[in-house]
BALOBA-1460 file (C-alpha; in Angstrom, 3 decimals):
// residues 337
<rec num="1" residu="x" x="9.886" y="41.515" z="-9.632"/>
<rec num="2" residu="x" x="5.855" y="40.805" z="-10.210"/>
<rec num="3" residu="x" x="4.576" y="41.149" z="-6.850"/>
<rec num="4" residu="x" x="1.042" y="40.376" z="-7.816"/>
<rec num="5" residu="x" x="-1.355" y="39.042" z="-10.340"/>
<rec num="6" residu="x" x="-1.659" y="42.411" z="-11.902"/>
<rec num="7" residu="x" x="1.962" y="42.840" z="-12.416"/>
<rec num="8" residu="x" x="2.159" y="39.279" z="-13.808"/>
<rec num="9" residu="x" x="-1.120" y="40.194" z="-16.398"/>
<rec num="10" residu="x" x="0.619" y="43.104" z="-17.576"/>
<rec num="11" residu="x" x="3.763" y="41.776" z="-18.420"/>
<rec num="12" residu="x" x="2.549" y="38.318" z="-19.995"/>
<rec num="13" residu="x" x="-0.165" y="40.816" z="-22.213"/>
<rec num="14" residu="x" x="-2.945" y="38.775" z="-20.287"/>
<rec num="15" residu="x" x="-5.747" y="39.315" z="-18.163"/>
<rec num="16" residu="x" x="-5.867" y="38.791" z="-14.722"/>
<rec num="17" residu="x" x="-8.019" y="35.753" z="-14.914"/>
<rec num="18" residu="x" x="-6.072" y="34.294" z="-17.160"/>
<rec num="19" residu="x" x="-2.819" y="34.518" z="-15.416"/>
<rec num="20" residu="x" x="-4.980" y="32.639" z="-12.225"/>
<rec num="21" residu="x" x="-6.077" y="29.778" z="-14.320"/>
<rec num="22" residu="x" x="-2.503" y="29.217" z="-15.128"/>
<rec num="23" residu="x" x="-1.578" y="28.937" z="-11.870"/>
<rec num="24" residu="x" x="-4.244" y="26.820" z="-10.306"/>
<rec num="25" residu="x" x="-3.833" y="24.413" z="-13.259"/>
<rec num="26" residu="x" x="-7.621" y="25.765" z="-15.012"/>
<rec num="27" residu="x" x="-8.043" y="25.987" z="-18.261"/>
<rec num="28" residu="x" x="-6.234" y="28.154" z="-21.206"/>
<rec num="29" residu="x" x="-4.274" y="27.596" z="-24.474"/>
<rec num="30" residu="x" x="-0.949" y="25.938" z="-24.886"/>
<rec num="31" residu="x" x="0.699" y="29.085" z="-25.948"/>
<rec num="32" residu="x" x="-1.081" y="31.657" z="-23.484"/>
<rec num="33" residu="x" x="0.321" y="29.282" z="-20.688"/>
<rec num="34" residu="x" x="3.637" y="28.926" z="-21.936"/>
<rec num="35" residu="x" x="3.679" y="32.592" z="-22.257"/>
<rec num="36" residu="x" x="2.584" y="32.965" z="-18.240"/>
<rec num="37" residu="x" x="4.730" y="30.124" z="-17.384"/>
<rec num="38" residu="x" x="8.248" y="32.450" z="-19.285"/>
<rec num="39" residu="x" x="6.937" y="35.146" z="-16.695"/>
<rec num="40" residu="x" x="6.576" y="33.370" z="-13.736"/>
<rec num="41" residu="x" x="9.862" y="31.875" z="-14.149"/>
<rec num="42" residu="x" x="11.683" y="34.849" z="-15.304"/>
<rec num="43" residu="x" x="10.466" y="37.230" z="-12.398"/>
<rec num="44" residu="x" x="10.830" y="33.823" z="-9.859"/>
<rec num="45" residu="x" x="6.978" y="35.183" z="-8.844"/>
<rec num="46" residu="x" x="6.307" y="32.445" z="-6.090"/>
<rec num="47" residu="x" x="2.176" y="32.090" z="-5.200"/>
<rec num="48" residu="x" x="0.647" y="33.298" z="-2.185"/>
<rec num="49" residu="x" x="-0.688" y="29.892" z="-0.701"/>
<rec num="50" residu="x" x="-3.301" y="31.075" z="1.080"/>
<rec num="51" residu="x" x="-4.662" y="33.521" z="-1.964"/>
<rec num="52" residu="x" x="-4.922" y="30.057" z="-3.601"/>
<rec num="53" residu="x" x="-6.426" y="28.117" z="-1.361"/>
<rec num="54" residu="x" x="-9.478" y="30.837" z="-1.560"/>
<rec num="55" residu="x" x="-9.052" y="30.842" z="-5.076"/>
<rec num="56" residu="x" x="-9.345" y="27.198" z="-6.274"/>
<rec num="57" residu="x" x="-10.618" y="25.498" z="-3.056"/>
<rec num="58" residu="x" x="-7.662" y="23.090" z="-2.586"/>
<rec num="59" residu="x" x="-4.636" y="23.600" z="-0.401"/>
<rec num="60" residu="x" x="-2.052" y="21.655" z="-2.007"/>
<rec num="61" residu="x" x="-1.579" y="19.149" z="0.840"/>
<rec num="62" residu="x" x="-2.948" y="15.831" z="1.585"/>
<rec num="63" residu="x" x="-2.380" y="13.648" z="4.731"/>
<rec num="64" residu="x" x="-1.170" y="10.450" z="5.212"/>
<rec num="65" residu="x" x="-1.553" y="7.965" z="7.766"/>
<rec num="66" residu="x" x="0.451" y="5.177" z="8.345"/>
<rec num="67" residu="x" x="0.030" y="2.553" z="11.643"/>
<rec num="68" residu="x" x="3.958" y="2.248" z="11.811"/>
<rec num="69" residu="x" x="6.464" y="3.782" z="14.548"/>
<rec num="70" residu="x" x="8.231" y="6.602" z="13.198"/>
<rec num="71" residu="x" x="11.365" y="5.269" z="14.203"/>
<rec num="72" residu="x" x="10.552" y="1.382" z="11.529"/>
<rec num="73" residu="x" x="9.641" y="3.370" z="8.789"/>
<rec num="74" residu="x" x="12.314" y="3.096" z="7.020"/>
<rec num="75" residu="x" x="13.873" y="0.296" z="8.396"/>
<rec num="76" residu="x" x="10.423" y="-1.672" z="7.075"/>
<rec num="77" residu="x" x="10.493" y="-2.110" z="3.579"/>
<rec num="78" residu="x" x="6.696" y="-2.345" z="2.656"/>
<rec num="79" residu="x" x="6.112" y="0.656" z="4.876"/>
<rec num="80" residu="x" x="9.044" y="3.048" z="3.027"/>
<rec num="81" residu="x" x="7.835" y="1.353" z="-0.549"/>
<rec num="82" residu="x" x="4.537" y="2.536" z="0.164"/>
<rec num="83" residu="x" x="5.727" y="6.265" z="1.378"/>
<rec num="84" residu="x" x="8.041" y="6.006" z="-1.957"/>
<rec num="85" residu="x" x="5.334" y="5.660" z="-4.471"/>
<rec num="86" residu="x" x="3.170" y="8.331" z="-2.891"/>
<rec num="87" residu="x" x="5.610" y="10.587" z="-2.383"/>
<rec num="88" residu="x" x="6.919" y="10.310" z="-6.036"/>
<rec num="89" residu="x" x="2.878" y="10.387" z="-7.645"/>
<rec num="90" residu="x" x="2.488" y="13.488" z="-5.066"/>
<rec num="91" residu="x" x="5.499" y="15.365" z="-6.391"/>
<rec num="92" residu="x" x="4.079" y="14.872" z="-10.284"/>
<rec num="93" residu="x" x="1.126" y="17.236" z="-9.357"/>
<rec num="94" residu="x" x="3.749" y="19.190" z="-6.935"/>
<rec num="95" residu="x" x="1.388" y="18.616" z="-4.320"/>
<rec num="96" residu="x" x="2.579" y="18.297" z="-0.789"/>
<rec num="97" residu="x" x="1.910" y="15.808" z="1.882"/>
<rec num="98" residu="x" x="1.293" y="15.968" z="6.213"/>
<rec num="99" residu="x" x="2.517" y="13.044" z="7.882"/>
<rec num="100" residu="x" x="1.132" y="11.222" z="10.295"/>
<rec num="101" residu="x" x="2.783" y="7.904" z="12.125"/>
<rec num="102" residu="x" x="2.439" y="5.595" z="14.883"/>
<rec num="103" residu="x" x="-0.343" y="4.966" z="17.031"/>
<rec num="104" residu="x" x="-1.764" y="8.090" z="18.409"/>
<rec num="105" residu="x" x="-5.712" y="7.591" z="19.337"/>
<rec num="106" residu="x" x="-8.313" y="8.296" z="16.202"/>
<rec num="107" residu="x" x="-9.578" y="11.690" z="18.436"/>
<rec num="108" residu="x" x="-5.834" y="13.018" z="18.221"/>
<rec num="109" residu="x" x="-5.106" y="12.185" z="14.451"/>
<rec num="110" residu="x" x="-9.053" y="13.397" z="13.826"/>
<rec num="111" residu="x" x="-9.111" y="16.683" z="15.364"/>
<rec num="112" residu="x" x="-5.969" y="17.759" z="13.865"/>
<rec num="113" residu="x" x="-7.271" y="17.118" z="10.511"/>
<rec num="114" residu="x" x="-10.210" y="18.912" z="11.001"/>
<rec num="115" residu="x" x="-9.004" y="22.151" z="12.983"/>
<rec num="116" residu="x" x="-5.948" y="22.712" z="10.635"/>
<rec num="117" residu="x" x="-7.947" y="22.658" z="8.044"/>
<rec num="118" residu="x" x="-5.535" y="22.627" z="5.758"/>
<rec num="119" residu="x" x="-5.251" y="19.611" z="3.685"/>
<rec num="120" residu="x" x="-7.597" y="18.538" z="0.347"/>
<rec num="121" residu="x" x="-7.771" y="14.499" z="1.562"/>
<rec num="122" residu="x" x="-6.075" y="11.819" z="3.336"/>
<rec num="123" residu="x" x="-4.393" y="8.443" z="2.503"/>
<rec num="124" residu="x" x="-4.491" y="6.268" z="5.232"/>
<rec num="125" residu="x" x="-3.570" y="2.541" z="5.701"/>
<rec num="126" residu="x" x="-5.749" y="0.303" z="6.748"/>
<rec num="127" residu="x" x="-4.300" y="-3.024" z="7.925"/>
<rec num="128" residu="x" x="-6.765" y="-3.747" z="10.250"/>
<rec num="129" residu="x" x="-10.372" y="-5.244" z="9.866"/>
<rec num="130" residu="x" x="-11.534" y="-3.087" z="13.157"/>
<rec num="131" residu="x" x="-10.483" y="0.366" z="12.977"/>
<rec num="132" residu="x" x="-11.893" y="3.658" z="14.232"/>
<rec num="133" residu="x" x="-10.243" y="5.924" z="12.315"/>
<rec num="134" residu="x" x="-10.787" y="4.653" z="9.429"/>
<rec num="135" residu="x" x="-14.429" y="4.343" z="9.797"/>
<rec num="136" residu="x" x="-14.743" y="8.069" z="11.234"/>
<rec num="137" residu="x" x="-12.673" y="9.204" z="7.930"/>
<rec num="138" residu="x" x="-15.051" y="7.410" z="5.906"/>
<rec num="139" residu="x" x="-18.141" y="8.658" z="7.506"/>
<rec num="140" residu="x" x="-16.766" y="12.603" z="7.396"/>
<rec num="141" residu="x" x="-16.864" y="14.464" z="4.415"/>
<rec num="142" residu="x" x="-13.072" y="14.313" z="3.876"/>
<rec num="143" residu="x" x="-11.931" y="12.331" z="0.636"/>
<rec num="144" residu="x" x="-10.523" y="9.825" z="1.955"/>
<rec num="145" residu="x" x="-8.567" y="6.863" z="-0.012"/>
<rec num="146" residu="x" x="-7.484" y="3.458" z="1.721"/>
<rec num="147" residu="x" x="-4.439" y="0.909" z="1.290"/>
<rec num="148" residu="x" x="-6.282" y="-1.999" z="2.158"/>
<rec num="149" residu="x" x="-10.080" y="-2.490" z="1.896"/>
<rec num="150" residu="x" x="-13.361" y="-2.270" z="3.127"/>
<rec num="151" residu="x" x="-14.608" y="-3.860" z="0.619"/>
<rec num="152" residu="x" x="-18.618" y="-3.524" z="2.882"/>
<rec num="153" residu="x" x="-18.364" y="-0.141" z="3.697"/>
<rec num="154" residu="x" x="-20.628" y="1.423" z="0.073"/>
<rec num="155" residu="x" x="-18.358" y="4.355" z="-0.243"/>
<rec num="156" residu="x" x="-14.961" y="3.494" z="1.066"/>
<rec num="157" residu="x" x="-12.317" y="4.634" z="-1.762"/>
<rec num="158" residu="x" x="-9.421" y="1.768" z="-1.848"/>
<rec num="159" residu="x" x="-6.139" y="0.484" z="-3.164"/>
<rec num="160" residu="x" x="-5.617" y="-3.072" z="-2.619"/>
<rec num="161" residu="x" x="-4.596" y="-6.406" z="-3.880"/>
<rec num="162" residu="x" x="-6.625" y="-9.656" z="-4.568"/>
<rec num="163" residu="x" x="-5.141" y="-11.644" z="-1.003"/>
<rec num="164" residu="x" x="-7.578" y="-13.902" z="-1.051"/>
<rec num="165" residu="x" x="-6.759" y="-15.152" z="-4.991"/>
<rec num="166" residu="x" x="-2.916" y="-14.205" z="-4.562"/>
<rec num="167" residu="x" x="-2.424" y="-16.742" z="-1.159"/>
<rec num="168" residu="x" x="-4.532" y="-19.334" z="-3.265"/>
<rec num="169" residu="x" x="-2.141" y="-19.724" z="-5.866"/>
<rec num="170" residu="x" x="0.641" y="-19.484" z="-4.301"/>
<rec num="171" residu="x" x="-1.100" y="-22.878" z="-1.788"/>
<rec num="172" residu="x" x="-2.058" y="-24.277" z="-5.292"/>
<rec num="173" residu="x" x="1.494" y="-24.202" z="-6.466"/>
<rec num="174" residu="x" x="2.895" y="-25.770" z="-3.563"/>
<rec num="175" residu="x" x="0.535" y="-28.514" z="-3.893"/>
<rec num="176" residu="x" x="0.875" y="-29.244" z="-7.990"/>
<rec num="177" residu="x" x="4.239" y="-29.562" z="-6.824"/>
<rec num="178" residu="x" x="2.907" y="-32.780" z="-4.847"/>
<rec num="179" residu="x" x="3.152" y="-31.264" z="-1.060"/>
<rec num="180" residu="x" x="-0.129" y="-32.810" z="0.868"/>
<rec num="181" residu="x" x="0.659" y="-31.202" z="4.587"/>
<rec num="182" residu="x" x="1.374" y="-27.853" z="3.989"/>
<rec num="183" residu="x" x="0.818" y="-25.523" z="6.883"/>
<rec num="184" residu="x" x="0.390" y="-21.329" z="6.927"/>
<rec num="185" residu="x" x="1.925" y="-19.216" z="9.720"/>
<rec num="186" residu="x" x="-0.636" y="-16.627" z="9.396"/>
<rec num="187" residu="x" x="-0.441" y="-12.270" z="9.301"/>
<rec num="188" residu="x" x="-1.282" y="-10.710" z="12.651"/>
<rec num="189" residu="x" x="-5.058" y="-11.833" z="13.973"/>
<rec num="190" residu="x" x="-7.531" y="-9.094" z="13.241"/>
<rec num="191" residu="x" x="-5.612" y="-7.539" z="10.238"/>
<rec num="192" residu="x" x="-7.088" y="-7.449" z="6.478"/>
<rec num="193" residu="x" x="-4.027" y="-9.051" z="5.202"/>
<rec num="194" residu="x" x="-3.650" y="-11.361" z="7.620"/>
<rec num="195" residu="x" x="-7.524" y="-12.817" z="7.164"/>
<rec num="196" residu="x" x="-7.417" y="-12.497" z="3.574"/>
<rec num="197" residu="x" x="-4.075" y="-14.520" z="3.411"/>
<rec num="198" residu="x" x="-5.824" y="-17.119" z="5.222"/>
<rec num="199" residu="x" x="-8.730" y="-17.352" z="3.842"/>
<rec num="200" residu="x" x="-7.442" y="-18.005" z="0.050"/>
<rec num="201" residu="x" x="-4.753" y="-20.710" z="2.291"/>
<rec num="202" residu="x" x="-7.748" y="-22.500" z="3.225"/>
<rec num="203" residu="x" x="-9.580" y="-22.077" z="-0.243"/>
<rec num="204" residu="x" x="-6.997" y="-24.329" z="-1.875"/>
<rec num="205" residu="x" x="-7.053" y="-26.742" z="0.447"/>
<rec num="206" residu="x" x="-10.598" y="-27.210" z="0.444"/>
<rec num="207" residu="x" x="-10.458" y="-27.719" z="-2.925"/>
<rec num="208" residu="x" x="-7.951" y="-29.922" z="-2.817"/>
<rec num="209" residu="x" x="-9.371" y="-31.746" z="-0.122"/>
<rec num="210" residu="x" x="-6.669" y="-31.557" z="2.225"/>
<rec num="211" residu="x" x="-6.351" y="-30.807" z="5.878"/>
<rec num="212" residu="x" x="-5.572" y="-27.792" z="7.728"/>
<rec num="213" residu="x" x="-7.060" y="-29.039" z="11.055"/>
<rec num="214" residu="x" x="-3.451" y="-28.435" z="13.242"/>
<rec num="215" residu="x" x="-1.965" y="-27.203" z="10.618"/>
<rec num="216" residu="x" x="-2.467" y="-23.244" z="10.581"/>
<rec num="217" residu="x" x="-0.133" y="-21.161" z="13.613"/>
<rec num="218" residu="x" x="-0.717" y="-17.025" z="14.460"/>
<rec num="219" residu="x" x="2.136" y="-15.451" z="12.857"/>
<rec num="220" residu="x" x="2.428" y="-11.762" z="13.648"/>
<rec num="221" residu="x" x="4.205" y="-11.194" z="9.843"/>
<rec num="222" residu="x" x="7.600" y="-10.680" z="11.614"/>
<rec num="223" residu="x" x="10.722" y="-12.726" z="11.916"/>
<rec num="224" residu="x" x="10.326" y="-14.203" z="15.265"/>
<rec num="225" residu="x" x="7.133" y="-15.160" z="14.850"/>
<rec num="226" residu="x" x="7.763" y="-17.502" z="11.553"/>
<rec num="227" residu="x" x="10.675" y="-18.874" z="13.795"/>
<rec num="228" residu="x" x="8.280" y="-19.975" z="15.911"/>
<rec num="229" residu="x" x="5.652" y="-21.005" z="14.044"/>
<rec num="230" residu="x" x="7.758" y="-23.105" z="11.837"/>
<rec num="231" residu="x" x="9.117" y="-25.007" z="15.243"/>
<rec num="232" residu="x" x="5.454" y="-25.698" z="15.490"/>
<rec num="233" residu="x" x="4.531" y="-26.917" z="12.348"/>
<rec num="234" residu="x" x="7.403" y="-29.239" z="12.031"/>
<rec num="235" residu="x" x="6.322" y="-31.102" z="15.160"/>
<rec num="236" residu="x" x="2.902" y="-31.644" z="13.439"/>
<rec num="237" residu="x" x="4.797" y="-32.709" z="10.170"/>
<rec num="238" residu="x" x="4.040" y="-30.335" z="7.331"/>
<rec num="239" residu="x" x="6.078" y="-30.803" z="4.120"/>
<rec num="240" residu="x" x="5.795" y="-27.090" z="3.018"/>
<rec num="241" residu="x" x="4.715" y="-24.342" z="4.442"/>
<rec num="242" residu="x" x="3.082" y="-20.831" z="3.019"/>
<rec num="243" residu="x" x="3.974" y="-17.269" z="4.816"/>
<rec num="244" residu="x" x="1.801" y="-14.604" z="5.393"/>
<rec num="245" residu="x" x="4.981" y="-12.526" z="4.162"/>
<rec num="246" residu="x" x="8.340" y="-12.698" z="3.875"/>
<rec num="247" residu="x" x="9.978" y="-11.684" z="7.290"/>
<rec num="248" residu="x" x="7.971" y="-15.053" z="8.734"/>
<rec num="249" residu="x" x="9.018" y="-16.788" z="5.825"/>
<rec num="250" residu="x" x="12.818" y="-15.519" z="7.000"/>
<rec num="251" residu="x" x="12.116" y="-16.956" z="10.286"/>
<rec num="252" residu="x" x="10.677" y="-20.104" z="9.482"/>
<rec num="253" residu="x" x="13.951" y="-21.362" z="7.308"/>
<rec num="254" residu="x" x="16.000" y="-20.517" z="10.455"/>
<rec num="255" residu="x" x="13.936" y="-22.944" z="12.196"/>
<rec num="256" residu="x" x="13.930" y="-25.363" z="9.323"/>
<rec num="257" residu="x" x="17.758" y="-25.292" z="8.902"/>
<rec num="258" residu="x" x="18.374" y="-25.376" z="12.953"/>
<rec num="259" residu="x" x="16.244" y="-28.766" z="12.743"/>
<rec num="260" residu="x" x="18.737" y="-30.340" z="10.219"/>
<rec num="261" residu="x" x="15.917" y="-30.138" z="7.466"/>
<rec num="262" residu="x" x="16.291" y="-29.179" z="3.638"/>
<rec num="263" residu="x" x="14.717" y="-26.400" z="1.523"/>
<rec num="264" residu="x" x="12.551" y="-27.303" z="-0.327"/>
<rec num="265" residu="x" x="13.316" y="-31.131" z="-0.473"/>
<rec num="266" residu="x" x="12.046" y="-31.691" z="3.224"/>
<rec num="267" residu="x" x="9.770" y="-28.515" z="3.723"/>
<rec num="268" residu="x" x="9.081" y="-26.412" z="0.777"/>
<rec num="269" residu="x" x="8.892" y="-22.808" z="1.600"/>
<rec num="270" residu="x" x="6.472" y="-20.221" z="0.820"/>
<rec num="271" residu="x" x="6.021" y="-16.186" z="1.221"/>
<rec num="272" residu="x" x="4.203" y="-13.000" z="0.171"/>
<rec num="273" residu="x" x="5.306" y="-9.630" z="-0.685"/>
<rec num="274" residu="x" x="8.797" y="-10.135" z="-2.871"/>
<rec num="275" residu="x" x="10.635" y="-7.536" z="-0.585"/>
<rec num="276" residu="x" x="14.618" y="-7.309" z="-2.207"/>
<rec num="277" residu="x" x="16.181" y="-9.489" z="0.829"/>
<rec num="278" residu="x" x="13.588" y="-12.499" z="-0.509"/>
<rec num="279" residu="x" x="15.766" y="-13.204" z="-3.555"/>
<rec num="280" residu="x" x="18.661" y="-13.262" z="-1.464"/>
<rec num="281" residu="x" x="17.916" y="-16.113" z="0.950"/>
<rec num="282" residu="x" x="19.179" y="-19.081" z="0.799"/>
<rec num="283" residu="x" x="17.441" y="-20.810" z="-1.284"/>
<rec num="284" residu="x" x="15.732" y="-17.471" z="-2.906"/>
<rec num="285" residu="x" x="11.958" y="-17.390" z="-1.691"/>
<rec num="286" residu="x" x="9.209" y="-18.438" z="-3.849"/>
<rec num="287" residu="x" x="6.791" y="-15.626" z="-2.980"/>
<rec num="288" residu="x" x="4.180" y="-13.199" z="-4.451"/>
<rec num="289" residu="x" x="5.423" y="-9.849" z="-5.837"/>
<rec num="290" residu="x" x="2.644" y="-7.008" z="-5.289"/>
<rec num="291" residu="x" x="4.167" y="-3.986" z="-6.100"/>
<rec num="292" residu="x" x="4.282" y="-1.887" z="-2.991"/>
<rec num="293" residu="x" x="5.555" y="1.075" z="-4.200"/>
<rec num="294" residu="x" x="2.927" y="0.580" z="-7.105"/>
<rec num="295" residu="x" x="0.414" y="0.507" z="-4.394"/>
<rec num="296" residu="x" x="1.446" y="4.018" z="-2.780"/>
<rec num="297" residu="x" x="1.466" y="5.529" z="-6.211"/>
<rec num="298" residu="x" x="-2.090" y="4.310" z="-7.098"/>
<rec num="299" residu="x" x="-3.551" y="5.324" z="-3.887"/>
<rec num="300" residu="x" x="-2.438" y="9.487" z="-4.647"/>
<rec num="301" residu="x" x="-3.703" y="8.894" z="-7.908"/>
<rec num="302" residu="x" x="-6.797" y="8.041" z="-6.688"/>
<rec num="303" residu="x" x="-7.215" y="10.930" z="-4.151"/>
<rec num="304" residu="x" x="-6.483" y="13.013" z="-6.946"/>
<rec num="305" residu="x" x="-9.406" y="11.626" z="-8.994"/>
<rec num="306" residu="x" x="-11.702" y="11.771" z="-6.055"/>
<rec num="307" residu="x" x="-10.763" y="15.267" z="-5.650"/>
<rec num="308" residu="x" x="-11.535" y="16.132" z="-9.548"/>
<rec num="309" residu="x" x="-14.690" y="14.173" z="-10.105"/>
<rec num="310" residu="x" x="-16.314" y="14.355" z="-6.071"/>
<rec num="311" residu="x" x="-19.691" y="13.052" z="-7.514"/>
<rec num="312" residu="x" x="-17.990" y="9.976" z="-9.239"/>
<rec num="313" residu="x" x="-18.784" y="7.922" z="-6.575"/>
<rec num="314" residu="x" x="-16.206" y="5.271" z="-4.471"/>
<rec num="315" residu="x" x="-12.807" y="4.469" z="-6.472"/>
<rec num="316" residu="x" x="-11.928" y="1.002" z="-6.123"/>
<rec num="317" residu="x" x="-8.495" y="-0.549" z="-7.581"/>
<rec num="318" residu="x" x="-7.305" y="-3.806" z="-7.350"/>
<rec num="319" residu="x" x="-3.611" y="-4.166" z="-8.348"/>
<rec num="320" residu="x" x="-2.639" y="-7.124" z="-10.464"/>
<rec num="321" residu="x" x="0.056" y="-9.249" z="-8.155"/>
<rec num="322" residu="x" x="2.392" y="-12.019" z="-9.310"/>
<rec num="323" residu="x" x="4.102" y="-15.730" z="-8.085"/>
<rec num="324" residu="x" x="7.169" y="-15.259" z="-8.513"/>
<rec num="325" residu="x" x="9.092" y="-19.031" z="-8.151"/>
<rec num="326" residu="x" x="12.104" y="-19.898" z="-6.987"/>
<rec num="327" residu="x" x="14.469" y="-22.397" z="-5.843"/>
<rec num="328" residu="x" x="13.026" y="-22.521" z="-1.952"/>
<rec num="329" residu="x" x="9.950" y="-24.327" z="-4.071"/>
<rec num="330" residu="x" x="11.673" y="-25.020" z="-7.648"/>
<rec num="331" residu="x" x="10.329" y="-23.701" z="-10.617"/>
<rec num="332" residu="x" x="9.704" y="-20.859" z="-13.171"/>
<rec num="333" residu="x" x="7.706" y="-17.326" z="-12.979"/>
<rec num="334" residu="x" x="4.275" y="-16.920" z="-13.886"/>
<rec num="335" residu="x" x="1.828" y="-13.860" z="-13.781"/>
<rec num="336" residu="x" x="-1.822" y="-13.589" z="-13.185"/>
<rec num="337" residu="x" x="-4.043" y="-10.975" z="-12.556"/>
């Protein structure tokens, strides 16, 4: 067995430089590194992690932070879509990943970054338009990549989708479909999504000249909240109404369907995120499909350029997203970007 880089020069007929460019991924030919690679794999030599962290600089691990409690991670499809798609970009570069979850205080999640020491960079979520952590990560020298956006903040590193245009068309479509009161249970106040959601809601309508006044309700983009919101909106007489995603969007056709009302011929119905269970309502959602898994995978590939190229300056990607129509509004499927 090749207990060290020595051992492993000698029997690929390399130096020893060679045979550590190999294994921190550096430069050699094809067929020197297929030769190191036969060695390594035929003497199962497994790399000292810590001689390679001094050697290239990089660890091998990256954090993640995601706002959710462990125990709805999986139980919450956009949260496990977005763990999915990181995880499976991570694995392609075999790199691993340290897990962070809930809602323990910035100074907690902070100092054990920083005192472990250990990882390269950090994916975090950012759902919310005020948030500490995320600012501190931005302001350290850790390369830092978000899901979500601050778009104002000159070197924040981001994954994200257009909102703003997405929740327009989907408003426009419900009103080239002729719907004139159509009210928006909104995300939860203060997050990115939520505000964004709204804010290309009431773009449409302005330009359609048609009211909102009344006609807008705090959602909190869960079930019971589009329940309840929907009761609302039905008192002030909407004739469709547009989701901030598509748990409300669940709730608000139990409410429409407890009130005796039809989908879509009394209230059309509107959501955001094309989660599997939104084809599977009755009537299937018309919603818009962004790719969350799509989302996770970006955001790794985007720590990994930040991590190759630290002078590039901020990465920012903006994932195309798509309206996706179905019979809870009538229609076909069209894409935009």
């Amino acid at each position: 067995m090749a207990r060290t880089l020595d051992d492993l020069a000698a029997l690929s007929g390399v130096s020893r430089a060679t045979v550590s460019r190999v294994i921190n991924g550096g430069p050699v030919s094809e067929e020197t590194r297929r030769r190191v690679l036969e060695v390594l794999e035929r003497t199962g030599y497994r790399p000292n992690r810590a001689a390679r962290t001094l050697a290239s600089g990089r660890s091998g691990v990256v954090g993640v932070v995601m706002h959710i409690d462990p125990h709805h991670l999986f139980r919450d499809p956009y949260f496990a879509g977005l763990l999915t798609g990181m995880s499976n970009a991570l694995a392609e570069k075999a790199v691993g990943m340290m897990l962070w979850l809930g809602d323990r205080t910035k100074d907690e999640i902070l100092d054990q970054i920083q005192l472990r020491g250990l990882l390269d960079g950090v994916i975090v979520t950012a759902h919310w338009r005020e948030d500490p952590l995320v600012d501190s990560l931005l302001d350290s020298s850790m390369p830092t990549v978000l899901i979500g956006h601050r778009r104002s903040h000159p070197e924040a590193s981001y994954v994200d989708v257009d909102d703003v245009q997405a929740a327009d068309t989907i408003t426009t479509h419900l009103i080239e479909i002729g719907r004139r009161r159509i009210g928006h249970i909104t995300g939860i106040p203060g997050s990115v999504a939520g505000a964004d959601r709204l804010e290309g809601y009431k773009r449409a309508m302005a330009r359609a000249k048609l009211p909102t006044e009344g006609l807008v309700v705090e959602g909190e983009f869960n079930r019971a909240s589009g329940a309840a919101g929907a009761a609302q909106l039905i008192e002030a007489g909407v004739d469709a109404i547009f989701c901030a995603n598509d748990a409300t969007a669940a709730g608000a056709l139990e409410t429409i369907k407890a009130h005796g009302l039809r989908v879509p011929e009394d209230i059309a119905l509107a959501g955001y995120d094309d989660l599997d269970f939104a084809a599977q309502l009755d009537p299937p959602l018309t919603t818009i499909r962004q790719g969350v898994q799509d989302q996770g995978a970006a955001a790794a590939r985007t720590l990994f350029q930040l991590l190759e190229d630290p002078d590039g300056g901020p990465r920012r990607v903006l994932l195309p997203t798509e309206l996706v129509i179905r019979r809870s509004t009538v229609g076909g499927v069209r894409r935009f970007d």
